[in-house]
LOPA-659239 format. One record per residue (C-alpha): residue number from 1; chain; x, y, z. Coordinates in Angstrom, 3 decimals, padded with zeros to 6 digits. Last residue first. Layout:
<recs>
REC num chaine x y z
REC NUM A X Y Z
...
</recs>
This chain:
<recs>
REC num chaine x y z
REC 479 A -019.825 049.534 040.338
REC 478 A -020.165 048.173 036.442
REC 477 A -019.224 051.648 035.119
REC 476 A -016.447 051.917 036.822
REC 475 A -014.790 048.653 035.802
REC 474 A -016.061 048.706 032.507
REC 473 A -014.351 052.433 031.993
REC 472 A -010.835 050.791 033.909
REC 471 A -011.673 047.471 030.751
REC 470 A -012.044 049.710 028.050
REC 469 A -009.018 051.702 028.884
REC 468 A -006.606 048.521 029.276
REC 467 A -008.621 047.245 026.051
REC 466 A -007.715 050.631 024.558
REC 465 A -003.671 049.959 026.152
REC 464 A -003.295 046.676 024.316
REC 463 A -004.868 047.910 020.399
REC 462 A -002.482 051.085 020.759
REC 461 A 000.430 049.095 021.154
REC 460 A -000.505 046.927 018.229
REC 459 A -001.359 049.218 016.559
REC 458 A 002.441 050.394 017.358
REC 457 A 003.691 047.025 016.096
REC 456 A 001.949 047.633 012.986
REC 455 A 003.318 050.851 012.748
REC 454 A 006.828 049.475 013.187
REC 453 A 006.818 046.917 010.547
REC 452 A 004.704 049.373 007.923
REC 451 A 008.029 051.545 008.186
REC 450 A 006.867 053.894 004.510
REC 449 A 007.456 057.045 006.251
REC 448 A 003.598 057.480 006.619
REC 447 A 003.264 054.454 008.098
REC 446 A 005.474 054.748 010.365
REC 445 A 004.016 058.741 011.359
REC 444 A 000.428 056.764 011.561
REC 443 A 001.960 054.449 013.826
REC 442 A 003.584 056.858 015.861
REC 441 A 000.468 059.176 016.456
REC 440 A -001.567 055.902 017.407
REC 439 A 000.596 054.619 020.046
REC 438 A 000.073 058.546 021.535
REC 437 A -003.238 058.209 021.053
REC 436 A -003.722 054.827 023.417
REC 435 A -001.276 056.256 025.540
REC 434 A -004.064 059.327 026.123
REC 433 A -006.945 056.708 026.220
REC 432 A -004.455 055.003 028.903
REC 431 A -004.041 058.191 030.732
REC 430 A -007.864 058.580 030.986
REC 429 A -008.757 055.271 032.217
REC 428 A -006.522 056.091 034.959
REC 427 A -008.114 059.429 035.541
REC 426 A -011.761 057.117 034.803
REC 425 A -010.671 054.241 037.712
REC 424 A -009.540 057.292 040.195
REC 423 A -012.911 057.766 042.014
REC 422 A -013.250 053.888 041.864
REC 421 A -010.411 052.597 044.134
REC 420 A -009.538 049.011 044.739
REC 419 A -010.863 047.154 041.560
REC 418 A -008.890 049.610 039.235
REC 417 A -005.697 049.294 042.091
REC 416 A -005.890 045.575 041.493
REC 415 A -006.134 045.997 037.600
REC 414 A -003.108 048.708 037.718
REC 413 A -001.156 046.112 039.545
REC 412 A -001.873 043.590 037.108
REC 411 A -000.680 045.764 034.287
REC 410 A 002.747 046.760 035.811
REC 409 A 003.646 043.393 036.636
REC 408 A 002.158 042.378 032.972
REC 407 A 004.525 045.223 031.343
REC 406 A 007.719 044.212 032.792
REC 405 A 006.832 040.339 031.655
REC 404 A 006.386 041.410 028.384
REC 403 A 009.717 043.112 028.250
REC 402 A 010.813 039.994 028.690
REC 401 A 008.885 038.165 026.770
REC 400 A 009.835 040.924 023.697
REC 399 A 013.599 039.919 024.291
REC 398 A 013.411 035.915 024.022
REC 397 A 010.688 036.339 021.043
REC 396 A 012.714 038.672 019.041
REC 395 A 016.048 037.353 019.396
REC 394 A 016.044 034.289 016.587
REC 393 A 014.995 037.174 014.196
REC 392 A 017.827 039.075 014.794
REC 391 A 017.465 042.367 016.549
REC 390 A 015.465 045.572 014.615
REC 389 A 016.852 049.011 015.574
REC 388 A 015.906 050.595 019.236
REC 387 A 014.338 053.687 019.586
REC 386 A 011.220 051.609 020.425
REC 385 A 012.713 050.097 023.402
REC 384 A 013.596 054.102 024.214
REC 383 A 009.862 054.763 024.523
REC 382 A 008.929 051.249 025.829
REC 381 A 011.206 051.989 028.852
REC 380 A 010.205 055.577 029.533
REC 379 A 006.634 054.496 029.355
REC 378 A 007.251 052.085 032.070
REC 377 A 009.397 054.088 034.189
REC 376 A 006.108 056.498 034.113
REC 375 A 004.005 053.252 035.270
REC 374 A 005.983 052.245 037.814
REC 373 A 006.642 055.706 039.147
REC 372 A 002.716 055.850 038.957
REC 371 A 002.084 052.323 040.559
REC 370 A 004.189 053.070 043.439
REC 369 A 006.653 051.253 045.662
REC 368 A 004.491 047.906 044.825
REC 367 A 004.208 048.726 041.252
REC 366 A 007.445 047.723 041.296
REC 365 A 010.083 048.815 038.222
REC 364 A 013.618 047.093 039.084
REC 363 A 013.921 045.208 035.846
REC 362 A 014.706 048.638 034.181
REC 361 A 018.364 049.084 033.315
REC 360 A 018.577 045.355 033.311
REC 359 A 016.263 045.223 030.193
REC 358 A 017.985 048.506 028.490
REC 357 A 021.234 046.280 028.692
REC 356 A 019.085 043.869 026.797
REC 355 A 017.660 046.065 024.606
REC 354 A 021.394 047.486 023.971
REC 353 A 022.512 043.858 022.896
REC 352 A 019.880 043.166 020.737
REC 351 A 020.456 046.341 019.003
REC 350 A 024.147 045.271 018.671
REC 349 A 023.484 042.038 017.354
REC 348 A 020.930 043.487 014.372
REC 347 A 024.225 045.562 013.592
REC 346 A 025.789 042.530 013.313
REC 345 A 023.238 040.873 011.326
REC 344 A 023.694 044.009 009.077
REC 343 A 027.123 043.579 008.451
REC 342 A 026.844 040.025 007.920
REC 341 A 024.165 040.777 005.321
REC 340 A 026.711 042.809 003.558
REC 339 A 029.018 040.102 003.521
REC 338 A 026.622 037.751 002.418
REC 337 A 026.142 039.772 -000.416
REC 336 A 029.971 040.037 -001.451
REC 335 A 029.639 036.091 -001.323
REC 334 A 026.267 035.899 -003.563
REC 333 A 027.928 037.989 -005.982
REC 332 A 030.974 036.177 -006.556
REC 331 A 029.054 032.641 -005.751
REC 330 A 027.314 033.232 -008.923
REC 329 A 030.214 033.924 -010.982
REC 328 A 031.613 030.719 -009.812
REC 327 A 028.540 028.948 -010.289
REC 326 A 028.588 029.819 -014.615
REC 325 A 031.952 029.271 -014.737
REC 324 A 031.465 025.508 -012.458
REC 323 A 028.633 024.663 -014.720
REC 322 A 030.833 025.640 -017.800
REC 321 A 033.126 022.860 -017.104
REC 320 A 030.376 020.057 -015.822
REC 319 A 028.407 020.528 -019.209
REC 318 A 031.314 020.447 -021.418
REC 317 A 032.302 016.926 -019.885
REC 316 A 029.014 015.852 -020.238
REC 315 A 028.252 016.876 -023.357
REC 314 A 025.407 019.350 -022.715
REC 313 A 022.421 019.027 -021.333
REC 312 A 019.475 021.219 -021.822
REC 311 A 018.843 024.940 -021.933
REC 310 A 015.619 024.773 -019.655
REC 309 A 017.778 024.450 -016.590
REC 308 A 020.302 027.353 -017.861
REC 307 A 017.430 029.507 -018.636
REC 306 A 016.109 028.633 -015.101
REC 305 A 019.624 029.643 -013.250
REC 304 A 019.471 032.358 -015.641
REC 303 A 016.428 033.864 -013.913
REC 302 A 017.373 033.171 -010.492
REC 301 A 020.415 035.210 -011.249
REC 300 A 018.442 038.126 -012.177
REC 299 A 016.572 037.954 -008.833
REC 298 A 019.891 038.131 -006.931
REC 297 A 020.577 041.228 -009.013
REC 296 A 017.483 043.462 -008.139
REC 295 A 017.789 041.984 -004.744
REC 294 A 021.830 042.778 -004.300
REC 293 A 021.666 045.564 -006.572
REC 292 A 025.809 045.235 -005.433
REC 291 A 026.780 044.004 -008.904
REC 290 A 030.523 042.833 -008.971
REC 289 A 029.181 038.953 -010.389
REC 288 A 026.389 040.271 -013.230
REC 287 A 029.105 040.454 -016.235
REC 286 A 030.720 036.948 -015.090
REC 285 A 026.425 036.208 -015.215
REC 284 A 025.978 036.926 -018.656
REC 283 A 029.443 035.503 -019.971
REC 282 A 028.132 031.979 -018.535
REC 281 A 024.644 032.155 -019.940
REC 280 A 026.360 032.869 -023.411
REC 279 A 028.290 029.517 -022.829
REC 278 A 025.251 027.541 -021.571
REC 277 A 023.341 028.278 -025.288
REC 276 A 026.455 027.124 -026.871
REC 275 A 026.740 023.622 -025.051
REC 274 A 022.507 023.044 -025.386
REC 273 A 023.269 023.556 -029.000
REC 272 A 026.170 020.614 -028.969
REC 271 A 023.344 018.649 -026.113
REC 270 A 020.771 019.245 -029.045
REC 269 A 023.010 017.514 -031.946
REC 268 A 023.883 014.984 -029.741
REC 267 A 020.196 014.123 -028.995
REC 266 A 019.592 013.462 -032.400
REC 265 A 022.266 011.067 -032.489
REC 264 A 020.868 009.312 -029.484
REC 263 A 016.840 008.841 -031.422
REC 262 A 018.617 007.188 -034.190
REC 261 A 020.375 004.784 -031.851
REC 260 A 016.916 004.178 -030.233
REC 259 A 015.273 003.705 -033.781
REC 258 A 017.988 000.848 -034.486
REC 257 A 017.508 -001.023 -030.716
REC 256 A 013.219 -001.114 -031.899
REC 255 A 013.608 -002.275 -034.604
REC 254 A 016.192 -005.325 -033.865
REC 253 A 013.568 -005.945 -031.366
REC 252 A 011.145 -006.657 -033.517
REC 251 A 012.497 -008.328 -035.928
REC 250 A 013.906 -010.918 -032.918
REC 249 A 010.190 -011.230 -031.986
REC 248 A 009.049 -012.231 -034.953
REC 247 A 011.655 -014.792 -036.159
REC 246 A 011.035 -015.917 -032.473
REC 245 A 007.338 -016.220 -033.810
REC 244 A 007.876 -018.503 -036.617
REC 243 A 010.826 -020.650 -034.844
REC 242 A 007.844 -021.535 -031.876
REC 241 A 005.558 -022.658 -034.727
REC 240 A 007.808 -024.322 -036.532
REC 239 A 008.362 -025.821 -032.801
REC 238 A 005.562 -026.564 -031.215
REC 237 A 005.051 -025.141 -027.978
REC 236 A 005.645 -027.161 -024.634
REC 235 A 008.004 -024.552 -023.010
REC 234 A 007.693 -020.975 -021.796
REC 233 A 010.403 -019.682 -019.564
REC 232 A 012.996 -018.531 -022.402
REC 231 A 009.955 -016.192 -023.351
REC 230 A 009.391 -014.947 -020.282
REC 229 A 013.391 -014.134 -020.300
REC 228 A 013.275 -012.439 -023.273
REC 227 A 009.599 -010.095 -022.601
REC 226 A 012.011 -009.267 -019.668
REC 225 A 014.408 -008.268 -022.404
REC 224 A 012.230 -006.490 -024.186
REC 223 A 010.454 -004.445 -020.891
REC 222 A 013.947 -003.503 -019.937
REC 221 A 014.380 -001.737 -023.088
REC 220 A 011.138 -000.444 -023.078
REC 219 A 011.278 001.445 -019.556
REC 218 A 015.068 002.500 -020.923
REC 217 A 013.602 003.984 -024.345
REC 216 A 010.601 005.403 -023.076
REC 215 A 009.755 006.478 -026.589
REC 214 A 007.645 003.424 -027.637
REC 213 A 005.780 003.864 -031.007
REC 212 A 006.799 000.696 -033.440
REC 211 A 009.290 -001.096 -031.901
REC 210 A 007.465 -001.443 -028.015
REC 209 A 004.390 -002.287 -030.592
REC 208 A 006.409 -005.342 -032.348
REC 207 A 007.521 -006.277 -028.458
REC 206 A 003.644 -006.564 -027.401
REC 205 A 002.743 -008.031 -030.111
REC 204 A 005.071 -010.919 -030.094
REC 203 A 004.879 -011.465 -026.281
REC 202 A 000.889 -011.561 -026.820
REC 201 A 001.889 -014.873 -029.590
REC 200 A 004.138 -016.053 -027.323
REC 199 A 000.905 -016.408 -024.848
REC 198 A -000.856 -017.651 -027.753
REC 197 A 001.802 -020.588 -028.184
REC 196 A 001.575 -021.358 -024.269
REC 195 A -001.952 -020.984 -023.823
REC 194 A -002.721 -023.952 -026.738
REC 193 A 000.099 -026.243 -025.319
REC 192 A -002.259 -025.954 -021.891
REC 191 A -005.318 -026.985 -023.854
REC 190 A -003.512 -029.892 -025.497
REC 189 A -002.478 -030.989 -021.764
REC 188 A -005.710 -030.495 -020.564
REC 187 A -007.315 -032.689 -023.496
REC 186 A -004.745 -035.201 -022.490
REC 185 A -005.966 -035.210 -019.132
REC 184 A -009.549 -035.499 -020.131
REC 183 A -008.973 -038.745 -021.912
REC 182 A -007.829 -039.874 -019.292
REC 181 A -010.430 -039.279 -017.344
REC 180 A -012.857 -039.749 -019.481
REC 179 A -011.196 -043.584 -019.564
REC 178 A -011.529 -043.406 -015.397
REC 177 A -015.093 -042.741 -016.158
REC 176 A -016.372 -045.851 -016.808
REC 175 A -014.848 -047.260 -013.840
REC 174 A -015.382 -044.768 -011.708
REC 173 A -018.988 -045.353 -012.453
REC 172 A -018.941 -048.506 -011.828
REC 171 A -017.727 -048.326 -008.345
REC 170 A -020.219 -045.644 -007.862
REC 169 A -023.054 -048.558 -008.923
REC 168 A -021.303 -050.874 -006.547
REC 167 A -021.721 -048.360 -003.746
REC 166 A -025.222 -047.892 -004.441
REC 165 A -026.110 -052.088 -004.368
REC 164 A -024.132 -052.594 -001.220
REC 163 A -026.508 -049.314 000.527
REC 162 A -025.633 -050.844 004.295
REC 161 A -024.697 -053.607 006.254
REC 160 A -020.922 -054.993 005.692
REC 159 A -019.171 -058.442 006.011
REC 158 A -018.153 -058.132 002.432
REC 157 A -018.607 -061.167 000.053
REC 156 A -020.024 -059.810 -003.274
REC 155 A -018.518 -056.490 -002.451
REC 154 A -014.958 -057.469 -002.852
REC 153 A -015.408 -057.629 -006.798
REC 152 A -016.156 -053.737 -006.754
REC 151 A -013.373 -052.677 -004.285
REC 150 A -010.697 -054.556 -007.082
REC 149 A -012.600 -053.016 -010.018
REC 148 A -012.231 -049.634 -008.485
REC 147 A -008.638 -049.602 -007.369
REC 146 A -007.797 -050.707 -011.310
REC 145 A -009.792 -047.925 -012.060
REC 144 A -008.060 -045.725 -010.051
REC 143 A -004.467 -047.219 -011.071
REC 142 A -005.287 -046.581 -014.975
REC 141 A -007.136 -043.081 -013.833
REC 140 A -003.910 -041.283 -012.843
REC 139 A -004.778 -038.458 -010.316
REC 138 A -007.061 -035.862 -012.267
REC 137 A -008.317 -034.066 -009.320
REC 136 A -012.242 -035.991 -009.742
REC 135 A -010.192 -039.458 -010.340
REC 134 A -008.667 -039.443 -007.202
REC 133 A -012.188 -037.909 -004.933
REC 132 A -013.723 -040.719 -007.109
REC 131 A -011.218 -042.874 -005.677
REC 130 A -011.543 -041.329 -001.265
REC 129 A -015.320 -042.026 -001.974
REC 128 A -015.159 -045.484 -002.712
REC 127 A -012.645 -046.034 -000.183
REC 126 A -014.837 -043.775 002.607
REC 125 A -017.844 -046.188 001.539
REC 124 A -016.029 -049.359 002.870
REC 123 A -015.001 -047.307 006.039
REC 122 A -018.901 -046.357 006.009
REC 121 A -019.645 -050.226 005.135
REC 120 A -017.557 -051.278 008.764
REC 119 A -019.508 -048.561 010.604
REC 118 A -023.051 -050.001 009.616
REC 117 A -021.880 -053.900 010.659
REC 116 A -020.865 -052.290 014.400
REC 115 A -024.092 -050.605 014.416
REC 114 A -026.046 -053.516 013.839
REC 113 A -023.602 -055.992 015.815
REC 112 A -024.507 -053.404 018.978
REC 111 A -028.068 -053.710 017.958
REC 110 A -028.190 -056.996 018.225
REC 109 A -027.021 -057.303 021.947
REC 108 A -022.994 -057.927 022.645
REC 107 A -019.456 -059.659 021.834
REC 106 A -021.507 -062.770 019.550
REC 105 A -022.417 -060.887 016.635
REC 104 A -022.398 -063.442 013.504
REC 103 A -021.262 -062.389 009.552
REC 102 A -022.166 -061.108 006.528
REC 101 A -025.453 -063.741 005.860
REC 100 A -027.031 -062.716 002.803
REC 99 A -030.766 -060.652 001.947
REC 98 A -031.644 -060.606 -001.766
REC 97 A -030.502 -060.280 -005.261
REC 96 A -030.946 -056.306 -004.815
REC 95 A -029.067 -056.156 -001.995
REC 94 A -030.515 -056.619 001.941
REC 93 A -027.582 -057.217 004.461
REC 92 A -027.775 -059.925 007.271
REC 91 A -026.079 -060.491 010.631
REC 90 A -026.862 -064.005 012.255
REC 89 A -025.894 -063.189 015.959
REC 88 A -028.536 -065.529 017.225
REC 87 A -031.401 -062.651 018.371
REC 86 A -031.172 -061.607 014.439
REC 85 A -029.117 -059.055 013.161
REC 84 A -030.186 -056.828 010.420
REC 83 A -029.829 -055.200 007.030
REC 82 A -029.874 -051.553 004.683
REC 81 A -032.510 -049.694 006.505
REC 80 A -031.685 -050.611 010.130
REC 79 A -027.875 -049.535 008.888
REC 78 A -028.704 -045.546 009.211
REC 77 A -025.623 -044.467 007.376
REC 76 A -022.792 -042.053 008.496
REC 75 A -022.047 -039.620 005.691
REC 74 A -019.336 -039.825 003.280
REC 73 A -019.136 -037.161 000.647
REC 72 A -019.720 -038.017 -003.040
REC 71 A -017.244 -036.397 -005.179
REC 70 A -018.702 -035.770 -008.419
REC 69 A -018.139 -038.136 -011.892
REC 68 A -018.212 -036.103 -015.376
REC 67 A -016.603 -033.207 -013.082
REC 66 A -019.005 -030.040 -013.164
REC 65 A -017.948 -027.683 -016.227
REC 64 A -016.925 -024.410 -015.463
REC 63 A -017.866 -021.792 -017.910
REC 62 A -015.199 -020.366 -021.023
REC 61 A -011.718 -018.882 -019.377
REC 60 A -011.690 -015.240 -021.272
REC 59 A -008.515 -014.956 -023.515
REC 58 A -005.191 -013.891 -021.349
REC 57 A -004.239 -010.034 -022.085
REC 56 A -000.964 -008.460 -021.643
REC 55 A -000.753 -004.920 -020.037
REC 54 A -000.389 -006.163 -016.642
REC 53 A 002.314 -008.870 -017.621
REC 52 A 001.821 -012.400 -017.450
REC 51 A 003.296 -014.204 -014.475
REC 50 A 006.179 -017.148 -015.566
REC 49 A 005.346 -020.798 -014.265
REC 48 A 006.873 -022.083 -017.255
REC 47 A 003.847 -020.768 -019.109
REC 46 A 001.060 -021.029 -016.339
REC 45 A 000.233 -024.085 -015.348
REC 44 A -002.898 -026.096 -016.684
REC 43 A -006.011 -025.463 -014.904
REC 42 A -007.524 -027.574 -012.249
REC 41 A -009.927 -030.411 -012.082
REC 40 A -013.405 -029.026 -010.977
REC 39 A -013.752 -029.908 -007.402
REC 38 A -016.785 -032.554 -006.890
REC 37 A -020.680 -031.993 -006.962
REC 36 A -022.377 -033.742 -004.624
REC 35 A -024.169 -036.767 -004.685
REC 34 A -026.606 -038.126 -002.401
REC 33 A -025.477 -039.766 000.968
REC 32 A -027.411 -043.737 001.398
REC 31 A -029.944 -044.357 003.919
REC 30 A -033.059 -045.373 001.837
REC 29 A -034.857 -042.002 001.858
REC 28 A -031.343 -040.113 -000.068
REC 27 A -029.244 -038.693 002.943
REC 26 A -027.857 -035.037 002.310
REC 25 A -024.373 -034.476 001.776
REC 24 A -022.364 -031.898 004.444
REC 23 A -019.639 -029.349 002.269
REC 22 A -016.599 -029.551 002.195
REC 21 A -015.866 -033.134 003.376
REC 20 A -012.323 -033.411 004.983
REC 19 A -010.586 -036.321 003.769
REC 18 A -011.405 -039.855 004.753
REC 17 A -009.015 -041.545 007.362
REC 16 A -007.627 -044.506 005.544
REC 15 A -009.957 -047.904 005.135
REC 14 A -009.387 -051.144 007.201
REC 13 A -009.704 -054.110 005.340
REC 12 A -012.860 -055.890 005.072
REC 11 A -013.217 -059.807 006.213
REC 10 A -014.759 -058.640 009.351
REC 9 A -014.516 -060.860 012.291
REC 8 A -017.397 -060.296 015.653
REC 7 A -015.975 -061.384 018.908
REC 6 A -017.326 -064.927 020.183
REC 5 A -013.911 -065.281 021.968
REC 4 A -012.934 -068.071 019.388
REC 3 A -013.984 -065.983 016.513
REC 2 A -017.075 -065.064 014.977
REC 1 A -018.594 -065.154 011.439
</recs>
């Protein structure tokens, strides 16, 4: 039919904005979108929405079933297939009782009023799709079906050109099914009533094994009373049942808190032995405090400091009195100690102090006013550096850089001098074999005195001036 304007009118409602399709549906030879399979409904919630437990187990979910009616996606249809519209306007739709009159195009050619009859079905076919996409997620199937029959008795008379006949059969369908449906929904809710009473059934176990072997008597503890509050979580189970296996659960429990007091006394009875064993540790070390063996003794006290670890607790009170005996004694020895190690620290002070003076004694050697004065200040410098006692250890590196530095100046001008004048390269190579011994002589007399410190540092020595020789002999050799 046509207005007053010669516009096309549709008697069909509008239709909401389909959903998303997932996946694209292929188009069956006469025009219409072949089925696809539809979400599978989902699960029942978890027992009042609590998380099982790593350790509990869940029984296997059995194979997903497809939907008893899939989702069919909307596609756009071709509507040449399905109808026409004649030169006049006259729009027609082919069903299976014949061809009808849906309406008159009078706003533009006939294929304009084709395409514009082909958009209203896909709207139409967006409804039926948008209810089976209802009754596929479980919505409630009374007002689908309801939805259905009402689209279904439209068809008849709507002004529409497409697949009529395969949208009435869907409508159908989600008729028939809407019952399933239902019936479907209480099966769920059976199913979820199922996984709530074996999920207190896991809690059970779980808690009667905590009581029968745990030792981890705060780890289990906790676990109990979380096992408590999952518990308090889970509704919908029947309740003879539910009594039955709080009966079990309490037992359990109650097991479990009487072998942890039993456990508590026994450790009373260790933390009183624990108490004695400390108290002979104590006298051992007052007897150890005026010892001046200070390694032999130090090491001692290491000792009782792990015999008083692997002793044990105490009672607490006990255990905090004769921890401050036994440290007191300790800190007797360790204080004269530090004293003596003071002493020596300020002896290392002293050295450092003389190596510096030593330093400033010597900074003005300069190869530059002659290499052999240089070189003889040199030796007298490392000769009385070496006299020197050890420095701290935070020292060494400042004060050995230093003297570094001397020896570099003093090095570099015997390289230039090397390159400069051949006939002394091997008298100079020479002197540096002779240093090389002399290095040598001192470590061997170090080592034979037991000072491995200072005969490595002599090798060391030694090692320097050789490649110092090496290199004058290269030098000479290579001209």
């Amino acid at each position: 039919m046509s207005d007053s304007n010669g516009t096309a009118k549709a008697t069909q409602p509008s239709s909401p904005t389909p959903p998303a399709p997932q996946a694209p549906a292929a188009a069956t030879p006469g025009g219409s979108a072949a089925p696809t399979p539809g979400p599978r409904p989902s699960g029942a919630p978890k027992p009042g929405g609590a998380h099982p437990k790593p350790h509990a187990t869940k029984p296997a979910p059995g194979p997903a079933q497809p939907h008893p009616h899939p989702v069919v996606v909307p596609t756009v249809t071709d509507p040449s297939a399905w109808g026409r519209v004649d030169d006049d306007g006259t729009a027609w739709v082919k069903t299976a009782a014949g061809e009808r009159v849906v309406g008159s195009w009078q706003a533009g050619d006939a294929a304009e009023g084709l395409a514009h009859f082909g958009r209203r079905f896909d709207d139409l076919a967006t409804e039926v799709a948008l209810l089976e996409a209802r009754l596929a997620a479980g919505a409630d199937a009374r007002k689908t079906k309801a939805a259905a029959v009402a689209l279904a008795e439209s068809l008849p008379t709507a002004a529409v050109i497409g697949d009529v006949d395969g949208l009435a059969r869907r409508l159908q369908a989600i008729a028939e099914h809407s019952e399933e449906a239902a019936a479907h929904a209480k099966e769920e809710k059976e199913r979820a009533k199922h996984e709530h009473t074996e999920r207190k059934e896991q809690l059970c176990l779980e808690a009667e094994q905590i009581a029968a072997d745990s030792t981890q008597w705060k780890a289990a503890g906790d676990r109990l009373r979380e096992i408590l509050d999952e518990w308090k979580s889970i509704r919908g189970v029947d309740r003879k049942v539910d009594d039955a296996l709080w009966k079990r659960y309490s037992k359990a429990r109650e097991a479990f808190n009487r072998r942890r007091g039993a456990h508590f006394a026994e450790l009373d009875r260790e933390r009183a032995a624990a108490k004695s064993r400390k108290d002979e540790l104590c006298v051992r070390a007052e007897e150890l405090s005026g010892s001046t063996d200070w390694s032999g003794t130090a090491a001692v006290f290491r000792d009782l400091l792990t015999e008083w670890k692997a002793a044990g607790r105490a009672p607490r009170e006990a255990d905090e009195a004769l921890w401050r005996r036994f440290k007191s004694a300790q800190d007797v020895f360790f204080a004269a100690r530090n004293a003596a190690v003071s002493e020596r620290d300020a002896e290392f002070e002293h050295n450092a102090a003389a190596k510096e003076e030593l330093l400033r004694a010597y900074e003005h050697i300069d190869p530059a006013n002659g290499l052999d004065a240089a070189r003889a200040a040199l030796r007298e410098l490392q000769d009385k550096w070496d006299a020197l006692g050890k420095v701290p250890r935070e020292r060494i590196q400042e004060l050995e850089g230093k003297l570094r530095a001397i020896e570099k100046r003093v090095r570099e001008a015997a390289d230039a001098q090397w390159r400069r004048s051949d006939p002394e390269a091997m008298a100079r190579a020479a002197q540096f074999r002779e240093r090389v011994a002399q290095f040598e002589e001192q470590a061997a007399k170090a080592e034979a005195a037991g000072n491995k410190r200072d005969a490595q540092k002599a090798l060391e020595q030694a090692k320097q001036w050789r490649e110092w020789a090496e290199a004058a002999e290269g030098a000479v050799s290579n001209r």
